[in-house]
mmCIF file of the N, C-alpha and C atoms, coordinates in Angstrom:
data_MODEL
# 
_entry.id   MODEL 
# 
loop_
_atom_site.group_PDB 
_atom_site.id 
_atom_site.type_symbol 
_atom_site.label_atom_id 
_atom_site.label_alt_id 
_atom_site.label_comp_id 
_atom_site.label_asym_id 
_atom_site.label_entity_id 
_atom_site.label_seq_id 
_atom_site.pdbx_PDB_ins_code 
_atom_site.Cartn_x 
_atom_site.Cartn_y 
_atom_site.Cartn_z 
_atom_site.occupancy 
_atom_site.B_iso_or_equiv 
_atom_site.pdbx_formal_charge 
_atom_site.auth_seq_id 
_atom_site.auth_comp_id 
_atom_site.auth_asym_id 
_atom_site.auth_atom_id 
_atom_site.pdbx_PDB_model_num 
ATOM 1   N N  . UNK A 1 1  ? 183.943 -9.031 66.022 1.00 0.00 ? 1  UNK A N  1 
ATOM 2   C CA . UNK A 1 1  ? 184.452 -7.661 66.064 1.00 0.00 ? 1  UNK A CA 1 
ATOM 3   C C  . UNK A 1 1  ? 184.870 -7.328 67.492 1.00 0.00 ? 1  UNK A C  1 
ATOM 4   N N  . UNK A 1 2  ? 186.038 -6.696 67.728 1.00 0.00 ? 2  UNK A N  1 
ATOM 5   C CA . UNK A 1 2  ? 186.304 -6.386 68.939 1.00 0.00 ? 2  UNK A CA 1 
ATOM 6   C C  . UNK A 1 2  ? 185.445 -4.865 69.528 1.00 0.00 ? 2  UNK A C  1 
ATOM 7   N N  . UNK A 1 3  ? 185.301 -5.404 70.626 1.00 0.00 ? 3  UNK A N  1 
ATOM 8   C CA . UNK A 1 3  ? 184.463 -3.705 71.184 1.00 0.00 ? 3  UNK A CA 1 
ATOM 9   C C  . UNK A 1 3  ? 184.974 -2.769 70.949 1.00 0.00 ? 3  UNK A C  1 
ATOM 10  N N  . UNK A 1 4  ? 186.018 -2.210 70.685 1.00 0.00 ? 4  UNK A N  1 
ATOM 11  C CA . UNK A 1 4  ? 186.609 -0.896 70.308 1.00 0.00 ? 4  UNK A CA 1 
ATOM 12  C C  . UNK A 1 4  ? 186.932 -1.327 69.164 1.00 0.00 ? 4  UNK A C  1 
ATOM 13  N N  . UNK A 1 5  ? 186.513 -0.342 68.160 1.00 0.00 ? 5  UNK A N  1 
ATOM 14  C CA . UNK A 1 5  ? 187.257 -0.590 66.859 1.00 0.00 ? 5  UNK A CA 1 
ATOM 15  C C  . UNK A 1 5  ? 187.364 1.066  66.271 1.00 0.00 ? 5  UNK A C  1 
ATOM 16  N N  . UNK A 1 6  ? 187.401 0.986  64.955 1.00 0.00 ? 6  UNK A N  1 
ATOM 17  C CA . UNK A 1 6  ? 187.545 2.428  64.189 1.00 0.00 ? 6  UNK A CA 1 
ATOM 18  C C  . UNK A 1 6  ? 186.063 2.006  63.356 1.00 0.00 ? 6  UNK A C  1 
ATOM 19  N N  . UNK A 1 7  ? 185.987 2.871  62.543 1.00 0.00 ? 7  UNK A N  1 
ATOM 20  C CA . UNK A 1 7  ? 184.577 3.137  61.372 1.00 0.00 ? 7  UNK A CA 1 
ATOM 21  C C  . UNK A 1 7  ? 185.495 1.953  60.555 1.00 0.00 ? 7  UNK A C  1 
ATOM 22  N N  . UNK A 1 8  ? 186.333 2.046  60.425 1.00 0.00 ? 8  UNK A N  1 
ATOM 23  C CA . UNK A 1 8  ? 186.682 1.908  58.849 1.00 0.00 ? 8  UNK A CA 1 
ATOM 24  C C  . UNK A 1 8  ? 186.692 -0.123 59.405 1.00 0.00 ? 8  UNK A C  1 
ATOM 25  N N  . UNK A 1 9  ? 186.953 -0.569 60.292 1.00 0.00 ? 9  UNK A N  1 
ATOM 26  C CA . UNK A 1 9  ? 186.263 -1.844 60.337 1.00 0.00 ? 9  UNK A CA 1 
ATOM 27  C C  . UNK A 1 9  ? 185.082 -2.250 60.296 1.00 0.00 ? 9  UNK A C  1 
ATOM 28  N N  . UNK A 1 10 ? 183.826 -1.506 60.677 1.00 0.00 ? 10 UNK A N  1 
ATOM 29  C CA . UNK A 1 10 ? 182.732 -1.965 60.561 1.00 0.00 ? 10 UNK A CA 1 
ATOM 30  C C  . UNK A 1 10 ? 182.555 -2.801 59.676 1.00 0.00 ? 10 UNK A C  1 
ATOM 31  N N  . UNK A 1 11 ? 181.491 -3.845 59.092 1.00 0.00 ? 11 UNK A N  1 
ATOM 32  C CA . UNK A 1 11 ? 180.831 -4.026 58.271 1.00 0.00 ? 11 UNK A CA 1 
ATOM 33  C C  . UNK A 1 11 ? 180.001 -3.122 57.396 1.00 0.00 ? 11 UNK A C  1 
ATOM 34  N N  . UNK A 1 12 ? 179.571 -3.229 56.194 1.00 0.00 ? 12 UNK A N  1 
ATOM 35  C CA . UNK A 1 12 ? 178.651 -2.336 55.616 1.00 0.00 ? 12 UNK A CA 1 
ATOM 36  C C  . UNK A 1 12 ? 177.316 -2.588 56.455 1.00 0.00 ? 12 UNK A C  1 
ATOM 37  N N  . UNK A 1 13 ? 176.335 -2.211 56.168 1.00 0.00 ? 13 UNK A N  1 
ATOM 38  C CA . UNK A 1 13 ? 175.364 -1.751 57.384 1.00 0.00 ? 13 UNK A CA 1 
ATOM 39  C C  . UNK A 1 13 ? 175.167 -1.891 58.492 1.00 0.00 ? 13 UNK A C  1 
ATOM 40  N N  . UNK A 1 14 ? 176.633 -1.820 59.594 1.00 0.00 ? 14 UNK A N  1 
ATOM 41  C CA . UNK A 1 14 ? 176.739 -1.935 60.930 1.00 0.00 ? 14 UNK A CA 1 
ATOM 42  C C  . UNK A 1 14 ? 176.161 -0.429 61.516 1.00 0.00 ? 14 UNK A C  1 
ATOM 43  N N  . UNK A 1 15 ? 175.838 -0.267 62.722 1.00 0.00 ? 15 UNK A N  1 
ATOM 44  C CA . UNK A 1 15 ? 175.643 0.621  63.738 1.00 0.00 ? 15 UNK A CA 1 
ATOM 45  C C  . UNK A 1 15 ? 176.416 0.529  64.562 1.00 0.00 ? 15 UNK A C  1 
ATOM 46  N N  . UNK A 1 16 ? 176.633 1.952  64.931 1.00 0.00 ? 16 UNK A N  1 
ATOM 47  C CA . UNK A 1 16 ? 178.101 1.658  66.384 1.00 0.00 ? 16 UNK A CA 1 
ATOM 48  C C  . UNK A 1 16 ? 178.149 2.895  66.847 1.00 0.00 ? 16 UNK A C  1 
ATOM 49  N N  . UNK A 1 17 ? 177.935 2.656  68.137 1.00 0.00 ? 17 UNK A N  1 
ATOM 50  C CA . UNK A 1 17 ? 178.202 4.424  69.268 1.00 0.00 ? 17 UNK A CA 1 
ATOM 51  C C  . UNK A 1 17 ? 179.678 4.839  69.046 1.00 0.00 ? 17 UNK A C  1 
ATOM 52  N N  . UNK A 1 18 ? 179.941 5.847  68.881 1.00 0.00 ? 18 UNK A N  1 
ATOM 53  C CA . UNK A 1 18 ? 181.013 6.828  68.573 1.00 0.00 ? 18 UNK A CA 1 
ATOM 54  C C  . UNK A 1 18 ? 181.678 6.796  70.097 1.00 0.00 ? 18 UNK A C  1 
ATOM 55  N N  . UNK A 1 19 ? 182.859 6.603  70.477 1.00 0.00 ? 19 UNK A N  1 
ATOM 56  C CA . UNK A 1 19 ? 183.126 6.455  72.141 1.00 0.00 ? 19 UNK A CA 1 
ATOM 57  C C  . UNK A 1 19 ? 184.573 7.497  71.409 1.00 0.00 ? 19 UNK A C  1 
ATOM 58  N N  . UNK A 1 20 ? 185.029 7.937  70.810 1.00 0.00 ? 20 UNK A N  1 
ATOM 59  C CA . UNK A 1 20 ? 185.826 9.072  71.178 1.00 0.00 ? 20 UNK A CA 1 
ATOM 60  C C  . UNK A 1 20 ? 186.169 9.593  69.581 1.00 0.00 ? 20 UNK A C  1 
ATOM 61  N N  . UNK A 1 21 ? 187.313 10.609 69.030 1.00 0.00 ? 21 UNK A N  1 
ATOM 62  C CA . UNK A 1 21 ? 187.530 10.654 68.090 1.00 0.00 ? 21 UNK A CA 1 
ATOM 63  C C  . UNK A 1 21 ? 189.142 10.999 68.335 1.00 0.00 ? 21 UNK A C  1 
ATOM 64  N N  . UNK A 1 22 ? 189.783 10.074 68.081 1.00 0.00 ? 22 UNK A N  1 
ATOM 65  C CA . UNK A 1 22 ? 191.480 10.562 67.605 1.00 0.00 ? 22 UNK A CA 1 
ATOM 66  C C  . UNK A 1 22 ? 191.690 11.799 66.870 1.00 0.00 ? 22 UNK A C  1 
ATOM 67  N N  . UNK A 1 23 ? 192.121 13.041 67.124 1.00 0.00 ? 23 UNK A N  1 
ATOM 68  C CA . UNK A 1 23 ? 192.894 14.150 66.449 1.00 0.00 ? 23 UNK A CA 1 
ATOM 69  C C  . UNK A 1 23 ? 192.539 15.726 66.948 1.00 0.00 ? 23 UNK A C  1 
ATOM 70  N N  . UNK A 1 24 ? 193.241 16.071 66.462 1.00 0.00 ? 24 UNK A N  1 
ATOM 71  C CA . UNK A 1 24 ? 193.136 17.457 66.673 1.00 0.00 ? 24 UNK A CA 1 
ATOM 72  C C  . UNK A 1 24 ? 191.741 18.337 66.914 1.00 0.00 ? 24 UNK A C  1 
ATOM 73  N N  . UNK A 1 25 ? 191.596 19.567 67.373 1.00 0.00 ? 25 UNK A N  1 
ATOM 74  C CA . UNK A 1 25 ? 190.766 20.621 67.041 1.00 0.00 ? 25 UNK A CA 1 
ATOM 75  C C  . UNK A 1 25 ? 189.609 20.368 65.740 1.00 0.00 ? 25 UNK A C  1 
ATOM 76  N N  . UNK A 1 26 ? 190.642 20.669 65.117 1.00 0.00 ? 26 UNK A N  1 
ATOM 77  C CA . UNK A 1 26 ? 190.222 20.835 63.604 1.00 0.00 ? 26 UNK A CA 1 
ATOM 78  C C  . UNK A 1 26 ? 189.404 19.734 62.948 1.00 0.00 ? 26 UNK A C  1 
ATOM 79  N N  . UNK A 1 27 ? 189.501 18.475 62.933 1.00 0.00 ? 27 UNK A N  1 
ATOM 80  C CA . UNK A 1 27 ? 189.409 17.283 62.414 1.00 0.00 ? 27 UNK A CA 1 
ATOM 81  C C  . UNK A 1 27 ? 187.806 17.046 63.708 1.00 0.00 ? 27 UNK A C  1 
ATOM 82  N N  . UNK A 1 28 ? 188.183 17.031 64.821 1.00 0.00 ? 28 UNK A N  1 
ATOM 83  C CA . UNK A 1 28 ? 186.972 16.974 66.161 1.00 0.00 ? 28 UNK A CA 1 
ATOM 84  C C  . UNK A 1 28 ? 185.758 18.184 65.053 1.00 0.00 ? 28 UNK A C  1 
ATOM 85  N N  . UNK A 1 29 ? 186.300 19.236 64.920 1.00 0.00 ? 29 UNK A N  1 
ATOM 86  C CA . UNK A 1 29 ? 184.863 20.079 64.536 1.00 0.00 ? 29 UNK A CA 1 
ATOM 87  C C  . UNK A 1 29 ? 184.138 19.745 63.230 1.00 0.00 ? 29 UNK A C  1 
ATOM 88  N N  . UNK A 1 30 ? 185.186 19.301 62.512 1.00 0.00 ? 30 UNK A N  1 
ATOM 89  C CA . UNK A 1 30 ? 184.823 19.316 60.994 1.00 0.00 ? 30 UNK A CA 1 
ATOM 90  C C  . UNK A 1 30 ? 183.443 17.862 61.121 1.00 0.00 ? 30 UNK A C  1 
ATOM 91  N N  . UNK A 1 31 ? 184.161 16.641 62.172 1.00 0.00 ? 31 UNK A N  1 
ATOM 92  C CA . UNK A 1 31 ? 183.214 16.009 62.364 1.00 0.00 ? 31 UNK A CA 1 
ATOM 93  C C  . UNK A 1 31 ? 181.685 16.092 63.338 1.00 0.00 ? 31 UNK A C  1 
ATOM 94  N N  . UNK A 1 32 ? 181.776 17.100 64.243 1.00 0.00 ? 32 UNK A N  1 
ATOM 95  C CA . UNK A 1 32 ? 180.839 17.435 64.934 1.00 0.00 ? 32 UNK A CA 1 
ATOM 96  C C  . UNK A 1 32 ? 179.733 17.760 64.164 1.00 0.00 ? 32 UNK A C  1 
ATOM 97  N N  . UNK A 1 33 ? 180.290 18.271 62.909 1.00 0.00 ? 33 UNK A N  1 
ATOM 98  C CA . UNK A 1 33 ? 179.307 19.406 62.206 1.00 0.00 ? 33 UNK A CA 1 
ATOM 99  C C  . UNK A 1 33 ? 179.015 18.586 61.601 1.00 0.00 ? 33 UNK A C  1 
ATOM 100 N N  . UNK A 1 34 ? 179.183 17.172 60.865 1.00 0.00 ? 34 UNK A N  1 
ATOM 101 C CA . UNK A 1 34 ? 178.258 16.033 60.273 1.00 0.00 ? 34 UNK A CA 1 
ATOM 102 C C  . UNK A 1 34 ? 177.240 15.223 61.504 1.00 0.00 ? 34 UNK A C  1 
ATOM 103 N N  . UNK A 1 35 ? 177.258 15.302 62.894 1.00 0.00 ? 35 UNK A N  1 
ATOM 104 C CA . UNK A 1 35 ? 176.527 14.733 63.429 1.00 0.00 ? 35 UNK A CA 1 
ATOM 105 C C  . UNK A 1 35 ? 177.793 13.612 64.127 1.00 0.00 ? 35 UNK A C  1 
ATOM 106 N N  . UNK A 1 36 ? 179.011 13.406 63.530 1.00 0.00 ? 36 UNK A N  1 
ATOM 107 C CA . UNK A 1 36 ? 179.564 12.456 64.550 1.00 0.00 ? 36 UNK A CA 1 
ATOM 108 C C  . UNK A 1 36 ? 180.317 13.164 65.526 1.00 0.00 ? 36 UNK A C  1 
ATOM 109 N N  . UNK A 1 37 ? 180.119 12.864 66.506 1.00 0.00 ? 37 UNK A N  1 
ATOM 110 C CA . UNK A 1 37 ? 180.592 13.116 68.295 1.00 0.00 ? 37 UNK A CA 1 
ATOM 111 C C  . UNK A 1 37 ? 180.350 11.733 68.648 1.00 0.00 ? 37 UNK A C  1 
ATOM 112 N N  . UNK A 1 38 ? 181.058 11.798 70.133 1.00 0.00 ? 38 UNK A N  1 
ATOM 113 C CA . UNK A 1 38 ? 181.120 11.053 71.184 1.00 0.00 ? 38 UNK A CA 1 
ATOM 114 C C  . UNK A 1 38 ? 179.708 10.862 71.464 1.00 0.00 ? 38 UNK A C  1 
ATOM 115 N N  . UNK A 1 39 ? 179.314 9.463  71.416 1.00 0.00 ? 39 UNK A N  1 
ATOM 116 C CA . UNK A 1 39 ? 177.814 9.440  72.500 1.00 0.00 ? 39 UNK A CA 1 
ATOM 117 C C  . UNK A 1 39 ? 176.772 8.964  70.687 1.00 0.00 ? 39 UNK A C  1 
ATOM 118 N N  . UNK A 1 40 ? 176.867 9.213  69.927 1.00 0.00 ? 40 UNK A N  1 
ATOM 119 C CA . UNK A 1 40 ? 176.322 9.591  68.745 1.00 0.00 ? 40 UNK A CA 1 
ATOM 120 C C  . UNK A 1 40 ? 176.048 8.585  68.218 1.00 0.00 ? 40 UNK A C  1 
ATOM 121 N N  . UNK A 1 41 ? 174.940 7.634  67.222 1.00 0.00 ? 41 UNK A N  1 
ATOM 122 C CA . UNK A 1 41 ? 174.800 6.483  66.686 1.00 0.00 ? 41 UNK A CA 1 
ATOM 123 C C  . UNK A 1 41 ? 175.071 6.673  65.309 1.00 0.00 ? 41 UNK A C  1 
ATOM 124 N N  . UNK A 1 42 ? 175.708 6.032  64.537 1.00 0.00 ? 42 UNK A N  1 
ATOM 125 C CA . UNK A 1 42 ? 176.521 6.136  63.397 1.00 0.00 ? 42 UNK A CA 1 
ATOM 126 C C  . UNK A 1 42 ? 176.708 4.763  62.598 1.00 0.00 ? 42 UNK A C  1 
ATOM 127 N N  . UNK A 1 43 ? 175.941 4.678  61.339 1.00 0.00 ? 43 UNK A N  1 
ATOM 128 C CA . UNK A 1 43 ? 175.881 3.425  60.433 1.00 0.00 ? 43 UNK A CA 1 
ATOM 129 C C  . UNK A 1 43 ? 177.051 3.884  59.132 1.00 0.00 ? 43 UNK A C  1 
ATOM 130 N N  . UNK A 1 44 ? 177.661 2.232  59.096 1.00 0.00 ? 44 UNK A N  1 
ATOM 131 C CA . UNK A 1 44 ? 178.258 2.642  58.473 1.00 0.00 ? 44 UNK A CA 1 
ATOM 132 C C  . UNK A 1 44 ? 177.661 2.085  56.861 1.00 0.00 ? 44 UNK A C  1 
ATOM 133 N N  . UNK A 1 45 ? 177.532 2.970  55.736 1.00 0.00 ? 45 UNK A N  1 
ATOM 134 C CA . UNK A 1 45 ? 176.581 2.509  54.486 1.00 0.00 ? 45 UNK A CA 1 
ATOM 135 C C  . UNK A 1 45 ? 177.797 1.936  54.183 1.00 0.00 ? 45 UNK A C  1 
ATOM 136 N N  . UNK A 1 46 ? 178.744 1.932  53.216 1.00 0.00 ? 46 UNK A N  1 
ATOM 137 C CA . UNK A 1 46 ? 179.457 1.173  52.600 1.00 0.00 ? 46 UNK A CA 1 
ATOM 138 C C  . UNK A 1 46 ? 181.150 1.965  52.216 1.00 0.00 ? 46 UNK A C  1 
ATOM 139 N N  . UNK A 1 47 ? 182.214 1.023  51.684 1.00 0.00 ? 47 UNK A N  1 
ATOM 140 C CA . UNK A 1 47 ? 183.097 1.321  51.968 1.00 0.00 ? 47 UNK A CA 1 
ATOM 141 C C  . UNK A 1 47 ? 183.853 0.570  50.726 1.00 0.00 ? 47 UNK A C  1 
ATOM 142 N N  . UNK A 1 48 ? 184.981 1.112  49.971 1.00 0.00 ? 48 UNK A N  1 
ATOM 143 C CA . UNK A 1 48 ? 186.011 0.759  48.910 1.00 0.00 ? 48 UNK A CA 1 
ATOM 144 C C  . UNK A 1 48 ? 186.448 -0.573 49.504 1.00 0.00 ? 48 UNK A C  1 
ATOM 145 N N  . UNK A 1 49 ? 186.873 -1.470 48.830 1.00 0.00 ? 49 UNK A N  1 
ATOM 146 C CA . UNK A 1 49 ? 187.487 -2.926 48.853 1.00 0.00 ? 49 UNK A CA 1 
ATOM 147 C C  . UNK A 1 49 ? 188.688 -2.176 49.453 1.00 0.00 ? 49 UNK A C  1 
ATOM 148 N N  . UNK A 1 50 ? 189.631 -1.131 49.046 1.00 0.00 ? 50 UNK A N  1 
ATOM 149 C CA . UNK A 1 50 ? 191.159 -1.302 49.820 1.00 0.00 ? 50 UNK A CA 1 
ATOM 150 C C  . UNK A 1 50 ? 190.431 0.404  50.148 1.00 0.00 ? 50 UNK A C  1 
ATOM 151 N N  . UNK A 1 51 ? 191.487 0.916  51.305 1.00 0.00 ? 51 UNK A N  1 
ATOM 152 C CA . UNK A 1 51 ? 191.401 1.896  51.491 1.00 0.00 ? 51 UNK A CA 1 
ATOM 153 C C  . UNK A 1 51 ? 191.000 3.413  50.702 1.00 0.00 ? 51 UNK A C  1 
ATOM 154 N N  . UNK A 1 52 ? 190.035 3.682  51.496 1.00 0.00 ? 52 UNK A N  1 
ATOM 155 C CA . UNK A 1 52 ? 189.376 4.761  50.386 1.00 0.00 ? 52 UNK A CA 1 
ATOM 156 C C  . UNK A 1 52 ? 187.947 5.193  51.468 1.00 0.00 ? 52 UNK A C  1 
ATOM 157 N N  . UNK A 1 53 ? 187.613 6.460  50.475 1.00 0.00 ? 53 UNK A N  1 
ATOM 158 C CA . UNK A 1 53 ? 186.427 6.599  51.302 1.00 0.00 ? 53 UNK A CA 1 
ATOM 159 C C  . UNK A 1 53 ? 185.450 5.978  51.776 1.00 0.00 ? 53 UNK A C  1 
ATOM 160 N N  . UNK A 1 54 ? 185.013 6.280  52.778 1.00 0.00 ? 54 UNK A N  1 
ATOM 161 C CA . UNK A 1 54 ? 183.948 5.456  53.802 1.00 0.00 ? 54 UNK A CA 1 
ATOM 162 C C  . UNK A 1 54 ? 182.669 6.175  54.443 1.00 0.00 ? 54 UNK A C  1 
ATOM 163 N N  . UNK A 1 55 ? 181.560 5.726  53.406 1.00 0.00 ? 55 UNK A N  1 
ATOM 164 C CA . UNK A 1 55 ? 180.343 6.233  53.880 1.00 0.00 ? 55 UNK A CA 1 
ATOM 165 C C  . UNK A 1 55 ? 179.624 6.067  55.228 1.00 0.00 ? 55 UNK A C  1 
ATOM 166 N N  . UNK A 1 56 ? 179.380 7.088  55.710 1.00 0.00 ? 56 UNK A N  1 
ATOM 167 C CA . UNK A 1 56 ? 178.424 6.407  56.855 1.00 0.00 ? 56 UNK A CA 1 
ATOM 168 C C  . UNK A 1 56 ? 177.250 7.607  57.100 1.00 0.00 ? 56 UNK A C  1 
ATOM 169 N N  . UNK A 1 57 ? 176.288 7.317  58.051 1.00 0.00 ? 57 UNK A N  1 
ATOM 170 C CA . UNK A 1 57 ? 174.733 7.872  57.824 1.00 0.00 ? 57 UNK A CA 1 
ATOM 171 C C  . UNK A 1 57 ? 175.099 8.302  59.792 1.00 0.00 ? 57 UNK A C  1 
ATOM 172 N N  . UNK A 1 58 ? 174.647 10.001 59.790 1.00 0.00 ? 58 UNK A N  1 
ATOM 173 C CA . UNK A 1 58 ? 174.897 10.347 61.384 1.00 0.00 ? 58 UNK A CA 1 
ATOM 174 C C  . UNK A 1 58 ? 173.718 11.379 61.159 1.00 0.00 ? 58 UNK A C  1 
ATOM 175 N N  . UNK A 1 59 ? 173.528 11.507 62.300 1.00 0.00 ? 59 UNK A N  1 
ATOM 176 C CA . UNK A 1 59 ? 172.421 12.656 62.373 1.00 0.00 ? 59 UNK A CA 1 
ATOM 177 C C  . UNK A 1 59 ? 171.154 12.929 61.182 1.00 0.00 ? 59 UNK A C  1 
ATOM 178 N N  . UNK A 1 60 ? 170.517 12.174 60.203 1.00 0.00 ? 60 UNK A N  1 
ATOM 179 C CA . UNK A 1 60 ? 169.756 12.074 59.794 1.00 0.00 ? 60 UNK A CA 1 
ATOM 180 C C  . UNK A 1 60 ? 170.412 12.822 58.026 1.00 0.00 ? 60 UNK A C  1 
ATOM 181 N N  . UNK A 1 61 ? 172.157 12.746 57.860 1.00 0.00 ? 61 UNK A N  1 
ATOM 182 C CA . UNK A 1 61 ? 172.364 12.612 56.736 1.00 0.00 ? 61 UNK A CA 1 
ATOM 183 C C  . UNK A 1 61 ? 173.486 11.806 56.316 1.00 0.00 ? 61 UNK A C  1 
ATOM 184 N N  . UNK A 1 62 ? 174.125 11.858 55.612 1.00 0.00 ? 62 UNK A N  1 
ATOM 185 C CA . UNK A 1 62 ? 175.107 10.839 54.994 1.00 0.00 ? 62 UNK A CA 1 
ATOM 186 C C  . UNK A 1 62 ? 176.722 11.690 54.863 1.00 0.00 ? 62 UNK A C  1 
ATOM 187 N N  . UNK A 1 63 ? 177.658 11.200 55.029 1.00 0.00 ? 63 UNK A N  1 
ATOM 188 C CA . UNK A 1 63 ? 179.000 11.990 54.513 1.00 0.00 ? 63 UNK A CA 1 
ATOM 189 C C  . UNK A 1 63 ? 179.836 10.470 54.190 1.00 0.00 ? 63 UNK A C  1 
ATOM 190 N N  . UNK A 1 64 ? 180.532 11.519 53.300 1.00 0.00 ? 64 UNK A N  1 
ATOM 191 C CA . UNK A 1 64 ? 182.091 10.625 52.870 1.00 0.00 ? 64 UNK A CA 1 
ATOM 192 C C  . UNK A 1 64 ? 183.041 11.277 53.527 1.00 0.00 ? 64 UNK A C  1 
ATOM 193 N N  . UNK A 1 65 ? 183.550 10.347 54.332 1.00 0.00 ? 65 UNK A N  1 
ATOM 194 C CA . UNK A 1 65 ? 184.679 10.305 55.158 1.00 0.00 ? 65 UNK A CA 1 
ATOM 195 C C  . UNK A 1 65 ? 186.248 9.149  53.807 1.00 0.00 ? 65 UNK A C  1 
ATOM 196 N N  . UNK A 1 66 ? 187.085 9.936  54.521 1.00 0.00 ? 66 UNK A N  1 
ATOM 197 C CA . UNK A 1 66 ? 188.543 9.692  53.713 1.00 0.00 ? 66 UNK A CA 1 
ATOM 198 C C  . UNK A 1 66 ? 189.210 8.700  54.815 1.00 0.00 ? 66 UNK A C  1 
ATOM 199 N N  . UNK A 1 67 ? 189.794 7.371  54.057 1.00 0.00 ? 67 UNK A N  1 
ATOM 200 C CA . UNK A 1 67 ? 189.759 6.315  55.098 1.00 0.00 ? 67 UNK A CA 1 
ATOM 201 C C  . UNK A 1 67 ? 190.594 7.089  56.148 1.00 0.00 ? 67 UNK A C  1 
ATOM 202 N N  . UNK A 1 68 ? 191.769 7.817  56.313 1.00 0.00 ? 68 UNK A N  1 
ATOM 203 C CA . UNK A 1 68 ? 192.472 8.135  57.632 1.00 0.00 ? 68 UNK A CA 1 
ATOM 204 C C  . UNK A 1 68 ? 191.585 8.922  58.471 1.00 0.00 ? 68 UNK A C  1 
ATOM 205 N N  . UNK A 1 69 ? 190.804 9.552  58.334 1.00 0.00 ? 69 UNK A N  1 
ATOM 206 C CA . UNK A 1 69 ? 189.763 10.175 58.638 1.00 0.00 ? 69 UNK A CA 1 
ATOM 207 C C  . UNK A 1 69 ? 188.860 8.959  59.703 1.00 0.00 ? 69 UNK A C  1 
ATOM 208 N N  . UNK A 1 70 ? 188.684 8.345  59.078 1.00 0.00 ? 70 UNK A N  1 
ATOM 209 C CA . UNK A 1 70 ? 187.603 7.332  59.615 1.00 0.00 ? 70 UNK A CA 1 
ATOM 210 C C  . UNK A 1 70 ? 188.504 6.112  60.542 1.00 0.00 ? 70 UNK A C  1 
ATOM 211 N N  . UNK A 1 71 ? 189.475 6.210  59.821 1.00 0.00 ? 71 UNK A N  1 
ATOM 212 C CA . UNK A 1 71 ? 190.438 5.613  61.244 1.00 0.00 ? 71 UNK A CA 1 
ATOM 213 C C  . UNK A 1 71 ? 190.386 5.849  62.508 1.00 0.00 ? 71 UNK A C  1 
ATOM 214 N N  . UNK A 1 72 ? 190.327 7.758  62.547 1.00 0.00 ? 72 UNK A N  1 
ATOM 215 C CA . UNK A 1 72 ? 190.536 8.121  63.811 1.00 0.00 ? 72 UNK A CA 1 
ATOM 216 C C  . UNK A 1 72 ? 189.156 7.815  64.803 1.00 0.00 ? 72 UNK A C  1 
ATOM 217 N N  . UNK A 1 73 ? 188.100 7.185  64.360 1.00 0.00 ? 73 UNK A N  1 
ATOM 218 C CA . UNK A 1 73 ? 186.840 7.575  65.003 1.00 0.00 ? 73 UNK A CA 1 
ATOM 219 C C  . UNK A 1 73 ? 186.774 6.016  65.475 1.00 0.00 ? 73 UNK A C  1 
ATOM 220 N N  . UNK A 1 74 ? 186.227 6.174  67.040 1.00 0.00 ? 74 UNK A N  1 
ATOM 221 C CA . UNK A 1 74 ? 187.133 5.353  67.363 1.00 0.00 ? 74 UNK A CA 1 
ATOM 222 C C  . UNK A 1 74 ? 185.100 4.566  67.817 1.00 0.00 ? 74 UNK A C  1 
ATOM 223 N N  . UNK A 1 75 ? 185.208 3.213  67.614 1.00 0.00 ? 75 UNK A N  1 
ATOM 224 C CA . UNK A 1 75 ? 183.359 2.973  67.740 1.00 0.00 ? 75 UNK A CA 1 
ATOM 225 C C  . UNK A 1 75 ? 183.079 1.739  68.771 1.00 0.00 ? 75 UNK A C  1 
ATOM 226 N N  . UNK A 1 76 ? 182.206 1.809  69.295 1.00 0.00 ? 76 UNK A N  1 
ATOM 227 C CA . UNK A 1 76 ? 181.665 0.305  69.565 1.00 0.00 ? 76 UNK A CA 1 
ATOM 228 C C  . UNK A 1 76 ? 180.190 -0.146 68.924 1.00 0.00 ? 76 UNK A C  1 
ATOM 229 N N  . UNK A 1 77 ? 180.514 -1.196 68.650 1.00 0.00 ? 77 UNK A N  1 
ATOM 230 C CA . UNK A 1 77 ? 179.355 -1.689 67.601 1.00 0.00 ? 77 UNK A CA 1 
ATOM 231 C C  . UNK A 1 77 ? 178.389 -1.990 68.602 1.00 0.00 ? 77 UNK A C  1 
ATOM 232 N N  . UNK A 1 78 ? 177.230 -2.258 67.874 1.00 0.00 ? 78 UNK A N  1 
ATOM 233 C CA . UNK A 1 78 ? 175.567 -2.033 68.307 1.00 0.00 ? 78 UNK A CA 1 
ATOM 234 C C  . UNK A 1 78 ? 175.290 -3.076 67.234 1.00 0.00 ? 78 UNK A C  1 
ATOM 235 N N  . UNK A 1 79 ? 174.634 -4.507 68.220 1.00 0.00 ? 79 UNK A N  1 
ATOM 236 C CA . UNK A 1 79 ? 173.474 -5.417 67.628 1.00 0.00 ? 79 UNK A CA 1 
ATOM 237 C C  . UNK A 1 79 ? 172.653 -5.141 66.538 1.00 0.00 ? 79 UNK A C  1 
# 
């Protein structure tokens, strides 16, 4: 895996620090308020064979993220 990647490459039960988020205002808050920000540890549970939503576990709950969504979040993976 390359050190910078998006969510939506992870593996299913990878961990990976959040190092920025691609987009707007809007899209930055909507994710703040699940627990992903910058700095933040973020697993990803599992994910559709082709593009599609993408689970992952932040702040001590779970959301479905919409793959362009999870594109923008930009990660470095964690051992």
């Amino acid at each position: 895996m390359q050190a910078h990647t998006s969510l939506v490459e992870l593996n299913a039960g990878q961990a990976a620090e959040v190092l920025k988020i691609r987009g707007g205002y809007g899209i930055q808050r909507r994710l703040q308020a699940l627990g992903i920000r910058p700095g933040a540890i973020v697993r990803k549970v599992s994910a559709a064979l082709r593009p599609g939503a993408v689970v992952v576990a932040a702040a001590g709950g779970q959301a479905a993220l919409g793959y362009g969504v999870a594109r923008k979040v930009i990660v470095e993976g964690r051992p």
